[in-house]
gemmi code that builds the backbone of each chain (N, CA, C; Angstrom):
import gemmi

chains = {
    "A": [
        ("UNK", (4.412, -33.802, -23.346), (4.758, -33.952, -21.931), (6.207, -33.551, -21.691)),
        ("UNK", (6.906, -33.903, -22.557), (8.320, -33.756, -23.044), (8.393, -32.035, -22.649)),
        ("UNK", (7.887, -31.859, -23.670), (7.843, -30.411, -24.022), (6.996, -29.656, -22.380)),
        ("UNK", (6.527, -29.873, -21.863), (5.700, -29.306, -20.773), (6.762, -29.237, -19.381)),
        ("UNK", (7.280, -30.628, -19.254), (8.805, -30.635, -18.167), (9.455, -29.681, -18.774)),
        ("UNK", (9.954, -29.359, -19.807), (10.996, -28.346, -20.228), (10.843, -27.036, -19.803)),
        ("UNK", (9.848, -27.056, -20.027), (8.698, -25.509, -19.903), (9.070, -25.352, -18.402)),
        ("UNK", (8.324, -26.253, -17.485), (8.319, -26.090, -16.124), (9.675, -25.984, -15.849)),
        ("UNK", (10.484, -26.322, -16.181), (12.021, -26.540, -15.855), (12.635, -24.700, -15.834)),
        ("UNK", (12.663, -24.332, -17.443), (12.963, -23.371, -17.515), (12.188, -22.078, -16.707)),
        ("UNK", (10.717, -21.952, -16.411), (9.722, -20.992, -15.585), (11.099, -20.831, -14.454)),
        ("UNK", (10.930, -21.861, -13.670), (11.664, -22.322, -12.528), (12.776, -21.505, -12.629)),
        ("UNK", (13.979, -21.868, -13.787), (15.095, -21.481, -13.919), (15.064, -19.536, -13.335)),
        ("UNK", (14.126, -19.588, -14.742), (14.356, -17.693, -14.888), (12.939, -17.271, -13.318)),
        ("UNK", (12.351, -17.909, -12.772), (12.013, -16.943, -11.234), (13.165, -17.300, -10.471)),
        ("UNK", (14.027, -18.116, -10.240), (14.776, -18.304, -9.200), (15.843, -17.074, -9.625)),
        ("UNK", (16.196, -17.051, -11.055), (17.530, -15.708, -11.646), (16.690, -14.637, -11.372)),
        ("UNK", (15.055, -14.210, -11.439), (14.836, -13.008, -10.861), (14.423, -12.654, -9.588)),
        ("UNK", (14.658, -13.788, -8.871), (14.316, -13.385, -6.908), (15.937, -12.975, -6.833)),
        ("UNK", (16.661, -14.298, -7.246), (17.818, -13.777, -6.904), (18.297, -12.218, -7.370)),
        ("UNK", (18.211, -12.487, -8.793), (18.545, -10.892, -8.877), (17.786, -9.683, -7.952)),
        ("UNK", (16.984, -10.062, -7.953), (16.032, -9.005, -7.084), (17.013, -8.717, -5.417)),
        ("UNK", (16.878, -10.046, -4.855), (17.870, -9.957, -3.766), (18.902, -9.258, -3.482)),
        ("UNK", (20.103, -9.435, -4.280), (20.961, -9.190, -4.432), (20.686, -7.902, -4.965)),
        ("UNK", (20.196, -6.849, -5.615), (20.008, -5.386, -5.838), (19.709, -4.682, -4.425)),
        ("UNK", (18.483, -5.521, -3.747), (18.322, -5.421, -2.472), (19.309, -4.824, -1.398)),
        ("UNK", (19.599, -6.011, -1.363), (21.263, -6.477, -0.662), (22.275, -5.466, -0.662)),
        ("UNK", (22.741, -5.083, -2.036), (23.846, -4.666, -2.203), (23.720, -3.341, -1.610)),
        ("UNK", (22.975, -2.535, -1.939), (22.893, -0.654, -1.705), (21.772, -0.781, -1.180)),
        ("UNK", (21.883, 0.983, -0.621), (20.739, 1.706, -0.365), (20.592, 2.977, -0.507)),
        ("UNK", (19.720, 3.186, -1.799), (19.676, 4.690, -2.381), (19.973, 5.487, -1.428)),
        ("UNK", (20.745, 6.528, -1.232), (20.716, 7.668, -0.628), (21.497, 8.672, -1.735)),
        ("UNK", (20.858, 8.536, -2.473), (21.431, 9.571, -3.732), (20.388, 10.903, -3.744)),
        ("UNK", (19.242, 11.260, -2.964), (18.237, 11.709, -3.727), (18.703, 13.273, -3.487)),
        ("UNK", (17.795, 14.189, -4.396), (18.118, 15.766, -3.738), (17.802, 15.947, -2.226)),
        ("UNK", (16.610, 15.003, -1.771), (16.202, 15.692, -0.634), (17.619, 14.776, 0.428)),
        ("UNK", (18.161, 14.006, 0.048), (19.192, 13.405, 0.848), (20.455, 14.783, 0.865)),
        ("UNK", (20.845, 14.999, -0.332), (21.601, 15.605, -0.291), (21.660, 17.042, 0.025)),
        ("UNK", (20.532, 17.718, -0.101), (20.311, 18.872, 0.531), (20.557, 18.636, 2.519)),
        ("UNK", (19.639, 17.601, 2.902), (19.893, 17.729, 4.461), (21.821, 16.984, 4.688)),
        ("UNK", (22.375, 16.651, 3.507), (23.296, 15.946, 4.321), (24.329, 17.568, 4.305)),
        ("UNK", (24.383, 18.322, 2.898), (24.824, 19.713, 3.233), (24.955, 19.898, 4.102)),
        ("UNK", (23.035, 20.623, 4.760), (22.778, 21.291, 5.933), (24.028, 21.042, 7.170)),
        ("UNK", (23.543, 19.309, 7.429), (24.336, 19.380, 8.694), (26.081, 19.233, 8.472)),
        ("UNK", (26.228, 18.863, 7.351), (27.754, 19.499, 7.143), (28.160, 20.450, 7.514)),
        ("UNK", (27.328, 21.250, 7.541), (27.808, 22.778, 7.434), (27.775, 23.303, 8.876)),
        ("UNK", (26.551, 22.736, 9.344), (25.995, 22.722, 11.256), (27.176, 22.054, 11.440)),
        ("UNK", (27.759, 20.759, 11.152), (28.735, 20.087, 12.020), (29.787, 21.131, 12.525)),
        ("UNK", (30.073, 22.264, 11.848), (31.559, 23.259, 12.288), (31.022, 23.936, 13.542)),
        ("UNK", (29.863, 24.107, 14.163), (29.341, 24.812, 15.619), (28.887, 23.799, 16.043)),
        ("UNK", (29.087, 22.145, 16.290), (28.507, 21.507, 16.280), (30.188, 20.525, 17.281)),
        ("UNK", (30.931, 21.042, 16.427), (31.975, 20.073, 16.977), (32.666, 20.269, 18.025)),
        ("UNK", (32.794, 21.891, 18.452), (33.181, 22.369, 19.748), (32.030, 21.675, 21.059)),
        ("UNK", (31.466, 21.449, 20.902), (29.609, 21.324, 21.850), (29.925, 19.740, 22.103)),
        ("UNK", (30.481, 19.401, 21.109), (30.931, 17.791, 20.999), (31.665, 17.477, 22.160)),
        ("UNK", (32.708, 18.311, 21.761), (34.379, 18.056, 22.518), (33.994, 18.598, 23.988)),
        ("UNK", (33.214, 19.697, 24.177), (33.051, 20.368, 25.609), (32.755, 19.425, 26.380)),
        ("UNK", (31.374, 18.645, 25.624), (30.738, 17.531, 26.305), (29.074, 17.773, 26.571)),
        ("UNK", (28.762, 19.514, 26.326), (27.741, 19.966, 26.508), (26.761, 18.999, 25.439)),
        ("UNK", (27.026, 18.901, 24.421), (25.929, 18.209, 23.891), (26.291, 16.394, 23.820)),
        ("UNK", (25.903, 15.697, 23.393), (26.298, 14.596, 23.511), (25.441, 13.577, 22.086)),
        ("UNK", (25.817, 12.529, 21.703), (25.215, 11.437, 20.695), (23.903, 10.474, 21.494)),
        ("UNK", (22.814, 10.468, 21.580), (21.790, 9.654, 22.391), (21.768, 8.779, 21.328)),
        ("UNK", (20.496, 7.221, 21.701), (21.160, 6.142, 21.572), (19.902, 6.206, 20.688)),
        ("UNK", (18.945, 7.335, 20.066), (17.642, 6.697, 19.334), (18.163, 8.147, 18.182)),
        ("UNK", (19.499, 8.279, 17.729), (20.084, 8.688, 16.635), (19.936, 10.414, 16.437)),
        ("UNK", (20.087, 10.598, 17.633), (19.710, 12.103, 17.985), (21.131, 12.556, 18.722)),
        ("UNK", (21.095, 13.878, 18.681), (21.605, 14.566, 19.351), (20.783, 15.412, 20.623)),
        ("UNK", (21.819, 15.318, 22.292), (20.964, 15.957, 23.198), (22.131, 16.690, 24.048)),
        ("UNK", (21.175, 17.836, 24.561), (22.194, 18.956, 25.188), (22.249, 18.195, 26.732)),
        ("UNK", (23.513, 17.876, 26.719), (23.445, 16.507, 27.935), (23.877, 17.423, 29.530)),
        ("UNK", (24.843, 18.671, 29.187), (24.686, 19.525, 30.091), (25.405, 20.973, 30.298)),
        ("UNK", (24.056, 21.502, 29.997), (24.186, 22.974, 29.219), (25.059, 24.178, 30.238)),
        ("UNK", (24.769, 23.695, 31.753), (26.032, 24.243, 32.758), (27.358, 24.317, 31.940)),
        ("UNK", (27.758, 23.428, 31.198), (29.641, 23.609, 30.425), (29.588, 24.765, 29.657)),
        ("UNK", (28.599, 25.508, 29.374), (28.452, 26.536, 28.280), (28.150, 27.611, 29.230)),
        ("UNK", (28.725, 28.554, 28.784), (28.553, 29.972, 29.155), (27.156, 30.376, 29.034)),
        ("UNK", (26.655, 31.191, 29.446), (24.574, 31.664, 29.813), (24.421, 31.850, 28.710)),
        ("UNK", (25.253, 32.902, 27.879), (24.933, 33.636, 26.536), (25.033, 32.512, 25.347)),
        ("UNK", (25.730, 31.469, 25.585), (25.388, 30.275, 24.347), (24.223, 29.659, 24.565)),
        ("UNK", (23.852, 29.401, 25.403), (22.979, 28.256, 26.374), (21.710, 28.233, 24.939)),
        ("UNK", (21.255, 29.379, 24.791), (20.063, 29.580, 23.756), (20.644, 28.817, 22.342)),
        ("UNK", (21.455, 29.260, 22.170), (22.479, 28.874, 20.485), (22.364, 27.457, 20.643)),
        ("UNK", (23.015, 27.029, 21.491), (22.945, 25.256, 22.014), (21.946, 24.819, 21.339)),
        ("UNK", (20.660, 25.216, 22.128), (19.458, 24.609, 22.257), (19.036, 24.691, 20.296)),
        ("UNK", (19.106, 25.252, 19.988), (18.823, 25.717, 18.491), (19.467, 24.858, 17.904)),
        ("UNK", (20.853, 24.455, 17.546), (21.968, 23.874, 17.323), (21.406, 22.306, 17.474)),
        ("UNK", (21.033, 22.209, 17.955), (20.458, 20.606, 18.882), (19.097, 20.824, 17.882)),
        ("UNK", (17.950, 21.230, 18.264), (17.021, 21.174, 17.917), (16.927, 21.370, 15.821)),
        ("UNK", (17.884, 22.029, 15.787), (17.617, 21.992, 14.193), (18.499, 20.301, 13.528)),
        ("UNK", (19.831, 20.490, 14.093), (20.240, 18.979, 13.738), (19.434, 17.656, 13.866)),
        ("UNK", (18.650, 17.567, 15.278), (17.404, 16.535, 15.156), (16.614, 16.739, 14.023)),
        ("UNK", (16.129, 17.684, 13.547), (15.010, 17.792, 12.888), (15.953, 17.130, 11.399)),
        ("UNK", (16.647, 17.997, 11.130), (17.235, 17.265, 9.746), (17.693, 15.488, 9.881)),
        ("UNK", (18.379, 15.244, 11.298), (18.363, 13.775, 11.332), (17.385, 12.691, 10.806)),
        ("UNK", (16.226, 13.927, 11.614), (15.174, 12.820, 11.292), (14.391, 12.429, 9.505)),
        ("UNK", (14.778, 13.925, 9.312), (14.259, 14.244, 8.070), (15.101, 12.985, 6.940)),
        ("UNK", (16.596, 13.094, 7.732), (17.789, 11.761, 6.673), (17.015, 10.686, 6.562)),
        ("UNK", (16.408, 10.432, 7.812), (16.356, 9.121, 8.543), (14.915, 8.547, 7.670)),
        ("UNK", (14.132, 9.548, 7.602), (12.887, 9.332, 7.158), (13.095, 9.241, 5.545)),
        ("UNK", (13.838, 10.356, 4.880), (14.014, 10.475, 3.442), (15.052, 9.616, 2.941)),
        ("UNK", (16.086, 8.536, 3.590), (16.385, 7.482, 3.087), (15.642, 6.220, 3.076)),
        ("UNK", (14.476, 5.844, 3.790), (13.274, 4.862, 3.791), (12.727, 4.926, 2.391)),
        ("UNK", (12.446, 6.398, 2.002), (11.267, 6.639, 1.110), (11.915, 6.564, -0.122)),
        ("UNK", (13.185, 6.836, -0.378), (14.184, 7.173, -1.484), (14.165, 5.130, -1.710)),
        ("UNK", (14.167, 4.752, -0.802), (13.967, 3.084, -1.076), (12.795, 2.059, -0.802)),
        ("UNK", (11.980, 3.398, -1.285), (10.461, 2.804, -1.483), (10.071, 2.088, -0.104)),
        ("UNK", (10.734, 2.470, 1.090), (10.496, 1.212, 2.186), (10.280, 2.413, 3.528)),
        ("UNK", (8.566, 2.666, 3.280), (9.007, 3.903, 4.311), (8.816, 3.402, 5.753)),
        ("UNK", (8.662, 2.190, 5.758), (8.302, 1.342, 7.255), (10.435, 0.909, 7.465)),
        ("UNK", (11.072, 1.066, 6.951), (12.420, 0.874, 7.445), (12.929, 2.321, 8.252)),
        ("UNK", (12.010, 3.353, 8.025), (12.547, 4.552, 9.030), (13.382, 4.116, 10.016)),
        ("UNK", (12.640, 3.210, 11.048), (13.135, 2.752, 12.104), (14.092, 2.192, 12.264)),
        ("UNK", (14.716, 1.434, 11.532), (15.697, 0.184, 11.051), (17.167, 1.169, 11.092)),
        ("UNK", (16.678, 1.978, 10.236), (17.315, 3.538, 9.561), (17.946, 4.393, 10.765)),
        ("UNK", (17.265, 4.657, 11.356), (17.448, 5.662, 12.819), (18.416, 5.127, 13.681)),
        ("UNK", (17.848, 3.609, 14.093), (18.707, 2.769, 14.652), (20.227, 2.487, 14.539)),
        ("UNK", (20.179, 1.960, 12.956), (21.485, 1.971, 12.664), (22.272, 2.723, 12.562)),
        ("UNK", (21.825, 3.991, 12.063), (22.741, 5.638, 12.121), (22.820, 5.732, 14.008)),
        ("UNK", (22.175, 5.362, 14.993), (22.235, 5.502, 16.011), (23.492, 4.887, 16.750)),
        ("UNK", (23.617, 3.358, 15.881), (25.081, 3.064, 16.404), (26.069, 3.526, 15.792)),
        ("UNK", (26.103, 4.123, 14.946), (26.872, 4.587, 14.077), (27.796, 5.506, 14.335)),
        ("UNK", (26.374, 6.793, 14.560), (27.249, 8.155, 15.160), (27.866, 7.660, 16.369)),
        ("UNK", (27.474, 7.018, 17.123), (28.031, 6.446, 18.553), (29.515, 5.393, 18.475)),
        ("UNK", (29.415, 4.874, 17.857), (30.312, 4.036, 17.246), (31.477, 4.474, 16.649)),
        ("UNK", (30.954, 5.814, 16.027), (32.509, 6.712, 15.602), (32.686, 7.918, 15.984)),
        ("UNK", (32.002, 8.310, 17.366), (31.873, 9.406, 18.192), (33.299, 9.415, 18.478)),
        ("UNK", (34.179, 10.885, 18.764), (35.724, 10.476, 18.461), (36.151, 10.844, 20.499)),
        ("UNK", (37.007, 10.291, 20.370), (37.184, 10.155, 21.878), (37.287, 11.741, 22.205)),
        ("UNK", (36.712, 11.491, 23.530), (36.413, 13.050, 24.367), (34.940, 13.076, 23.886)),
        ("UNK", (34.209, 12.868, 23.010), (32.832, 13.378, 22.802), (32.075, 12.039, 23.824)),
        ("UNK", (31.182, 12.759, 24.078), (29.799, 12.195, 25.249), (28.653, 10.990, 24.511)),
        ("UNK", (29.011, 10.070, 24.629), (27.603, 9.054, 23.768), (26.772, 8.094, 25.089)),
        ("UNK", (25.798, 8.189, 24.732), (24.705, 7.272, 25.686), (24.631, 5.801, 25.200)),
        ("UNK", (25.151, 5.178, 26.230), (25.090, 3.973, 26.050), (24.013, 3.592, 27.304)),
        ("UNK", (23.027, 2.092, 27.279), (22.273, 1.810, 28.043), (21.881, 2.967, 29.053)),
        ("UNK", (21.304, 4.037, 28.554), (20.223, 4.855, 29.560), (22.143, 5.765, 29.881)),
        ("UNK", (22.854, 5.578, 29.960), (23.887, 7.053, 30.685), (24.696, 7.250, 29.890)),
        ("UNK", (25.224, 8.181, 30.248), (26.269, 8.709, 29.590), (27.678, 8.678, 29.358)),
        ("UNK", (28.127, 7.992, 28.680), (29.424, 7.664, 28.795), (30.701, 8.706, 27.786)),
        ("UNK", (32.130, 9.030, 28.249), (32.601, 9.561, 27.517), (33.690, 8.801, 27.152)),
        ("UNK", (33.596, 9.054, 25.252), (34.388, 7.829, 24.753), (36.087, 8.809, 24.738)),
    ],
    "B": [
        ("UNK", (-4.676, -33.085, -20.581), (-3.997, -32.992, -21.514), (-5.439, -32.130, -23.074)),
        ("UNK", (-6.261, -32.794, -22.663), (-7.586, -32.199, -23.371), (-8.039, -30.709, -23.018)),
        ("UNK", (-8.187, -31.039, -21.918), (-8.792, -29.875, -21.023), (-7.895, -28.284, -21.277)),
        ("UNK", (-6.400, -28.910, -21.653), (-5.725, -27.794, -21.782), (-5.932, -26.897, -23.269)),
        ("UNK", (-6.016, -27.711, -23.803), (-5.951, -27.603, -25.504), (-7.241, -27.089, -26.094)),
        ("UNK", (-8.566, -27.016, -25.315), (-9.941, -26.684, -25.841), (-10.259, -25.385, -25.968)),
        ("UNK", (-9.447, -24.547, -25.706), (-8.930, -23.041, -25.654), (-9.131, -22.596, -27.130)),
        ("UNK", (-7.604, -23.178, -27.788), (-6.882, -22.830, -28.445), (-7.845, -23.181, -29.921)),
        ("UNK", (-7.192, -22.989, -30.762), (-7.597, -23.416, -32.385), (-7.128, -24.859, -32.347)),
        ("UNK", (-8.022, -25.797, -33.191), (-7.525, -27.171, -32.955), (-6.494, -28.069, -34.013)),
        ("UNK", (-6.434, -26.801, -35.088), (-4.743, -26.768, -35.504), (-3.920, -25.942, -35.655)),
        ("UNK", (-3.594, -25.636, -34.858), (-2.761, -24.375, -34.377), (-2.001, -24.192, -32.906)),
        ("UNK", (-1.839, -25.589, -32.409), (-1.234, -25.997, -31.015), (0.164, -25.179, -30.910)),
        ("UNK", (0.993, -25.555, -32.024), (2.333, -25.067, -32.135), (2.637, -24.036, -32.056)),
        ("UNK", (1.797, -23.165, -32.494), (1.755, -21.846, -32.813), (1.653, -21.023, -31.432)),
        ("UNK", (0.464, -21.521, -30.762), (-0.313, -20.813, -29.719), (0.819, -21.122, -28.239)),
        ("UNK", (2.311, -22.250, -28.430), (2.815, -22.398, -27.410), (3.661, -21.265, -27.052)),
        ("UNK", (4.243, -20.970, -27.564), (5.285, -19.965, -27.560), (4.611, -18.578, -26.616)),
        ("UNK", (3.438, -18.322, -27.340), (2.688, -17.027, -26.564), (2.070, -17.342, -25.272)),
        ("UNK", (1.807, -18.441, -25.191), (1.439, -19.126, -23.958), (2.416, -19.196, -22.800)),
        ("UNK", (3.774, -19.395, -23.532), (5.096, -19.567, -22.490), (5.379, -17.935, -21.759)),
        ("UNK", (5.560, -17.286, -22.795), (5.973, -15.775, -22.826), (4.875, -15.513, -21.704)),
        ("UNK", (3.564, -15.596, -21.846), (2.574, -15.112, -20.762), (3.218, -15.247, -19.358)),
        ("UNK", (2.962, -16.587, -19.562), (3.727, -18.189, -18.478), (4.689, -16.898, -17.699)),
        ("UNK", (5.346, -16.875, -18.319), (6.665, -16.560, -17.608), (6.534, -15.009, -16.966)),
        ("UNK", (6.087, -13.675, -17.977), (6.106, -12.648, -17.474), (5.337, -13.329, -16.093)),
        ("UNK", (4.134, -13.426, -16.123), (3.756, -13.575, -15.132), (4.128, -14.415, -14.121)),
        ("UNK", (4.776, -15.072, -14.050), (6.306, -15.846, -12.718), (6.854, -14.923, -12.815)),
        ("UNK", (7.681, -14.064, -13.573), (8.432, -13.419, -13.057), (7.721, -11.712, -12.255)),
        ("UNK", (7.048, -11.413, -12.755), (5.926, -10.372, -12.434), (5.964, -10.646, -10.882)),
        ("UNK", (5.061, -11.917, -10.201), (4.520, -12.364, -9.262), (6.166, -12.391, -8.081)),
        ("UNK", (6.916, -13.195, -8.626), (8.315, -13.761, -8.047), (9.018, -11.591, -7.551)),
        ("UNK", (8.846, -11.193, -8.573), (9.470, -9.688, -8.312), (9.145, -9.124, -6.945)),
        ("UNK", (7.031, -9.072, -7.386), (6.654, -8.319, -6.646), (6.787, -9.028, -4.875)),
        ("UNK", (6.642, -10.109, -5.131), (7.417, -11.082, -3.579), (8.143, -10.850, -2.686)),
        ("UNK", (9.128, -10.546, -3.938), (10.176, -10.466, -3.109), (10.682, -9.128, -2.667)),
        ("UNK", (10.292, -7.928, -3.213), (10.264, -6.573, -3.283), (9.355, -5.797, -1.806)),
        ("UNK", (8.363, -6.635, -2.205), (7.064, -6.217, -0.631), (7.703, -7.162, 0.887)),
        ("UNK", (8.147, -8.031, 0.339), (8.547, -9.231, 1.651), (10.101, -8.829, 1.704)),
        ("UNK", (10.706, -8.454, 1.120), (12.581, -7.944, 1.502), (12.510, -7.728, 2.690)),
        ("UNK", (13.445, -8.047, 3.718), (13.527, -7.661, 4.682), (14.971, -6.891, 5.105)),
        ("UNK", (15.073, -6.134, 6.021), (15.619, -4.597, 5.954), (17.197, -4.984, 6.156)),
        ("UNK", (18.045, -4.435, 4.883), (19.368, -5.108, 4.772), (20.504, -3.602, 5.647)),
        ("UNK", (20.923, -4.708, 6.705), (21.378, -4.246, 7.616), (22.693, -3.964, 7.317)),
        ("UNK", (23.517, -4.987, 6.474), (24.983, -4.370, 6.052), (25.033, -3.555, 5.148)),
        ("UNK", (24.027, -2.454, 4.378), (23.925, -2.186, 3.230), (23.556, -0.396, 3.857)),
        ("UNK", (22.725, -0.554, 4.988), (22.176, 0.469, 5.707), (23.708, 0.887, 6.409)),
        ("UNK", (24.386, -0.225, 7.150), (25.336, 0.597, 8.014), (26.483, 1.112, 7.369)),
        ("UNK", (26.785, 0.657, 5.612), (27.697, 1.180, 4.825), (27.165, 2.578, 4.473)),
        ("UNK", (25.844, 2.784, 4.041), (25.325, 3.809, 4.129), (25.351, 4.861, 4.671)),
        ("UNK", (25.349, 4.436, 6.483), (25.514, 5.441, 7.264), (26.782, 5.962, 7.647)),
        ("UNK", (27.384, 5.004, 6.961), (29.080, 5.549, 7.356), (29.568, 6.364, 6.506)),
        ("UNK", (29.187, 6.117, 5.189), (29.356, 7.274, 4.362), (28.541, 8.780, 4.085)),
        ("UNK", (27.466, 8.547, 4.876), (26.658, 9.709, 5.010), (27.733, 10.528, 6.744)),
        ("UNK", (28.181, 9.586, 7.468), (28.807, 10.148, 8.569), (30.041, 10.781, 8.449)),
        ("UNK", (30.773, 10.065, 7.042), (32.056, 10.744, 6.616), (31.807, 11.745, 5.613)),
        ("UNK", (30.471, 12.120, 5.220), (30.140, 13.267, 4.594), (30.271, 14.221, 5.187)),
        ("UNK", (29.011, 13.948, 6.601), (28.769, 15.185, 7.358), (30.194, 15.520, 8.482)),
        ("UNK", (30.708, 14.816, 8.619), (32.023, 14.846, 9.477), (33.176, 15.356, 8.854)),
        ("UNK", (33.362, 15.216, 7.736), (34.387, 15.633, 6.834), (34.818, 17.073, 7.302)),
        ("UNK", (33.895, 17.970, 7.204), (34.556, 19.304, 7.182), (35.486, 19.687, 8.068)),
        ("UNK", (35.227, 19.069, 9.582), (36.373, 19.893, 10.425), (37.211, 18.400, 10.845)),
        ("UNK", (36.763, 17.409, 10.769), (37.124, 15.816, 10.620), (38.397, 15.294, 10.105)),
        ("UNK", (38.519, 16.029, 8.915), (39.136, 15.448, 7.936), (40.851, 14.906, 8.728)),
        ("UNK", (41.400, 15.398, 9.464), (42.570, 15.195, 10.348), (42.706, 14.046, 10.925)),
        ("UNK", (41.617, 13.590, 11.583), (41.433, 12.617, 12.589), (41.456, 11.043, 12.142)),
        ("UNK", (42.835, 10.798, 11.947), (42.736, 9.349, 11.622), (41.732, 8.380, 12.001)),
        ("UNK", (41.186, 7.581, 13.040), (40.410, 7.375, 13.410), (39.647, 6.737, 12.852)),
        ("UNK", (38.235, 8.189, 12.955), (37.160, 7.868, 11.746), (36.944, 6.924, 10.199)),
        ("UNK", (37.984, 7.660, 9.654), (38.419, 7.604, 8.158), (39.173, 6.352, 8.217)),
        ("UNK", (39.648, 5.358, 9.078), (40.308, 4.246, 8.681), (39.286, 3.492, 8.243)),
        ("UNK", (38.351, 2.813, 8.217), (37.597, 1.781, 7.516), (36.355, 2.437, 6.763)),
        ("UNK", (36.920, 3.813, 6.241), (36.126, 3.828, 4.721), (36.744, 3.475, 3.262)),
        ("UNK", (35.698, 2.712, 2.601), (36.457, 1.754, 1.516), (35.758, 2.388, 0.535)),
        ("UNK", (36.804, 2.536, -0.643), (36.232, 3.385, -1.826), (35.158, 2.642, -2.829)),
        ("UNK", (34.160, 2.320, -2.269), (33.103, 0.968, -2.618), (32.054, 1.441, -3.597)),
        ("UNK", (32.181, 3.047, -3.041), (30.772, 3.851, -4.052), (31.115, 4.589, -5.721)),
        ("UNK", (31.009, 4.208, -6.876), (31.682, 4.569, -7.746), (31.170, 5.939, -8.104)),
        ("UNK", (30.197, 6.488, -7.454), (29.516, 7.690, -7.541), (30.396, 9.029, -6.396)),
        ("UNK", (30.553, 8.592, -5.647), (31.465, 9.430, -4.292), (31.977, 10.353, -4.720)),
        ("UNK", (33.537, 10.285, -5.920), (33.524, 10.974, -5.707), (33.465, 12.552, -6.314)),
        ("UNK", (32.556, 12.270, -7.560), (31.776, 13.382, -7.882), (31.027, 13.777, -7.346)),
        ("UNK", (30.195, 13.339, -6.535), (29.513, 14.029, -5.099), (29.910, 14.765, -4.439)),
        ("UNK", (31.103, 13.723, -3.652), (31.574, 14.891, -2.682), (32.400, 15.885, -3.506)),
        ("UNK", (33.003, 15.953, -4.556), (33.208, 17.271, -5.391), (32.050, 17.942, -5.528)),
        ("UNK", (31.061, 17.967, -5.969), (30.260, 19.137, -5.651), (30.088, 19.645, -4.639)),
        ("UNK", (29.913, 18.458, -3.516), (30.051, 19.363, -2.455), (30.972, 20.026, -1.309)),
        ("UNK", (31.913, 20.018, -2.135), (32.877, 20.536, -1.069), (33.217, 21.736, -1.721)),
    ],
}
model = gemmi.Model(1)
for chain_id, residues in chains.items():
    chain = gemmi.Chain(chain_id)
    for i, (resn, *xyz) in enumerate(residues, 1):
        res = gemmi.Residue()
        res.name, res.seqid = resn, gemmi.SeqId(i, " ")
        for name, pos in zip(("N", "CA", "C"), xyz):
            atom = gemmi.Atom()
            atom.name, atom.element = name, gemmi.Element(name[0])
            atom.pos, atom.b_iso = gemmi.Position(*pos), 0.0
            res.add_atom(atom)
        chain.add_residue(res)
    model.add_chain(chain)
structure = gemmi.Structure()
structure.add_model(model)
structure.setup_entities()
């Protein structure tokens, strides 16, 4: 009986050291090491240099579901207007692609959302003054 | 106390505890893992450190000037910055 409390004692001990540990691995990080992370984070590195004038104009702007949107393509000359739209439309696509391929890189592909969100306050949050971010439904310039 | 023991060899109790525990336990800890792994729920300070360093990735290139941004990134990732050496 002696021997059986001990037993139960110690079980106890070492699941509580491996939830916790578990937790706390949890907790601490979140993979974004993978190739497919680092290939799209390139990409838009590289997009960010035609990306940052569009910023500052005001023509494009940071929306609040972690996207980028051409908020008003009048600030741009006719002959960009197309480039814009491209510019916009390929950066979403890789956003989403981050957004989706850091879920999966952490086995958690139902956190997409969680994911999107938080990069949503993010870019908005360190959108640098003069650039256009949507706060509650308009547009505000920080 | 009977009921447990009618298993085993009926001299050979001592023997048979040890492998019994070891079972015992992978399986608590097995069960306790998978728990807590499927039930985690989505760590929000861990995601927004994340995104800040994925934002001072992609921002970096024409960025790099702008005090601003770059004040509350903390050199937290011991991987960084051989990363961003490759990629820059």
């Amino acid at each position: 009986m002696k021997a059986l409390t001990k037993l139960t004692r110690w079980l106890a001990a070492m699941a509580l050291g491996c939830m916790l540990a578990f937790a706390v691995h949890a907790q601490g990080n979140l993979e974004v090491d993978s190739p497919a992370i680092s290939a799209l984070k390139a990409s838009m590195q590289k997009r960010h240099a035609q990306l940052a004038p569009l910023y500052a104009s005001g023509a494009i702007g940071f929306a609040t579901d972690g996207s980028i949107a051409l908020r008003d393509a009048s600030l741009l000359p006719l002959a960009q207007r197309g480039g814009a739209s491209a510019l916009v439309a390929a950066e979403n696509a890789d956003r989403s692609a981050l957004y989706r391929e850091i879920a999966r890189a952490n086995q958690h592909p139902e956190w997409e959302v969680d994911i999107r969100n938080t990069f949503a306050q993010r870019w908005i949050d360190r959108a640098q003054a003069g650039w256009w971010v949507q706060r509650g439904g308009a547009w505000v310039k920080k | 106390m009977p009921g447990l023991r009618t298993s085993g060899l009926p001299e050979a109790p001592m023997s048979f505890s040890p492998l019994r525990t070891l079972v015992l336990v992978c399986g608590v800890a097995a069960t306790a893992s998978a728990c807590v792994t499927i039930n985690i729920y989505f760590p929000a300070a861990a995601a927004e450190k994340a995104a800040d360093r994925i934002i001072d990735e992609v921002w970096q290139l024409r960025d790099a000037g702008s005090p601003a941004p770059r004040s509350n990134s903390v050199p937290d990732a011991p991987h960084s910055p051989s990363e961003k050496g490759a990629e820059q």
